[in-house]
C-alpha positions, 0 to 999 in steps of 0.5 A: 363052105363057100360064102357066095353059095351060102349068100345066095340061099340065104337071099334066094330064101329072104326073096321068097319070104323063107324066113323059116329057111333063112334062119335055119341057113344062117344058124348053120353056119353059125354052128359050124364055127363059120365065121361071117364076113362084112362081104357076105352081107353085100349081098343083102340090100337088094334082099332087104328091099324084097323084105320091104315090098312084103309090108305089112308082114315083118319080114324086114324086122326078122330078117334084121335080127339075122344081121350083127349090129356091126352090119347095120351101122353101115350106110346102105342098112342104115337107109333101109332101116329109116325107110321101113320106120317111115313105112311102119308110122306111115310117114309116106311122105317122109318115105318117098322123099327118103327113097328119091335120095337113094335111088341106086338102092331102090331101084336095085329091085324091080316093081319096088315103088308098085309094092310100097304103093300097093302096101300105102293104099292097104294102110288107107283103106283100113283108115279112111272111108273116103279119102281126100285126092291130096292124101292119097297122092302124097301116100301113093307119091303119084300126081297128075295125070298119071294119078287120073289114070290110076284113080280111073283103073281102081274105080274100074277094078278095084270098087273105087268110086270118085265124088264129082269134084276136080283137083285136090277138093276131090274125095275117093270113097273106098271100098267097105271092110271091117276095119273102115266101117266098125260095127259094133258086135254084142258079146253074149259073154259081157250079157246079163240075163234079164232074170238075174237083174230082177233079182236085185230089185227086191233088195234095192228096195 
């Protein structure tokens, strides 16, 4: 069994989001007594930053499992592990400071920031109604005119609306959804008919 070929299915698999694939490769070589070096998991980082970009769904976590504890007691993991905690809590802040730390990691897959942006704007709109100009530039890690630009292209594209204001006492109201606008739904389970209550009223007297 070669381990570069092996490598290669199974980040090829973690990049299109194959768990299902990726498990089934790595049991495979488990099965046939194949023992796994600390080399074959060099090719994993770039893998696991894909696994990132696919937030909210777990696919960092399961492909997490798949790695010895050994493994993940090395430096690169150990950032990368720090990095999705900081995602998971939403510690935005937390996570782009974490990241200009390691640039040589992040930057080692393309439209990674774009994905963790996009992801940080998810977890916002299904919080904040509105959202005050700070918040989301600290989520988002952009300021500036490069945050105007963007704030411009979502009222554009994406149903945004700016209130008038200028500077960090500006406030964008995002779009309605059913987690930012709860309604309350009445159950006909939890119901009880109004005939079964008058029943009671002879009995309380």
């Amino acid at each position: 069994m070669s381990t570069q070929i092996v490598a290669r299915i199974l980040v090829k698999a973690c990049l299109s989001s194959s768990l299902y694939l990726f498990r089934i490769m790595y049991q495979l070589g488990s099965r046939l007594g194949y023992v796994v070096p600390n080399a074959f998991f060099s090719f994993f980082p770039p893998a696991f930053l894909q696994a990132l970009m696919a937030m909210p769904a777990p696919d960092f976590s399961l492909c997490l499992f798949l790695i010895p504890e050994r493994v993940q007691m090395e430096e690169q993991f150990k950032t990368l592990i720090v990095l999705s905690h900081y995602l998971e809590t939403g510690r935005f802040r937390q996570f782009w400071d974490e990241a200009a730390k390691n640039r040589h990691i992040v930057e080692a897959v393309p439209g990674f920031e774009q994905a963790i942006q996009t992801y940080a704007i998810h977890v916002l709109s299904l919080t904040y109604q509105k959202i005050p100009r700070p918040v989301l530039a600290e989520a988002i890690n952009i300021e500036g005119l490069s945050l105007d630009k963007f704030l411009e292209h979502q009222a554009a594209n994406s149903g945004w609306i700016l209130e008038k204001g200028h500077g960090r006492g500006q406030l964008i109201v995002l779009p309605r959804n059913e987690f930012n606008h709860p309604e309350l739904k009445k159950s006909a389970a939890d119901s009880v008919p109004l005939e079964h209550i008058t029943r009671i009223f002879p009995i309380l007297g």
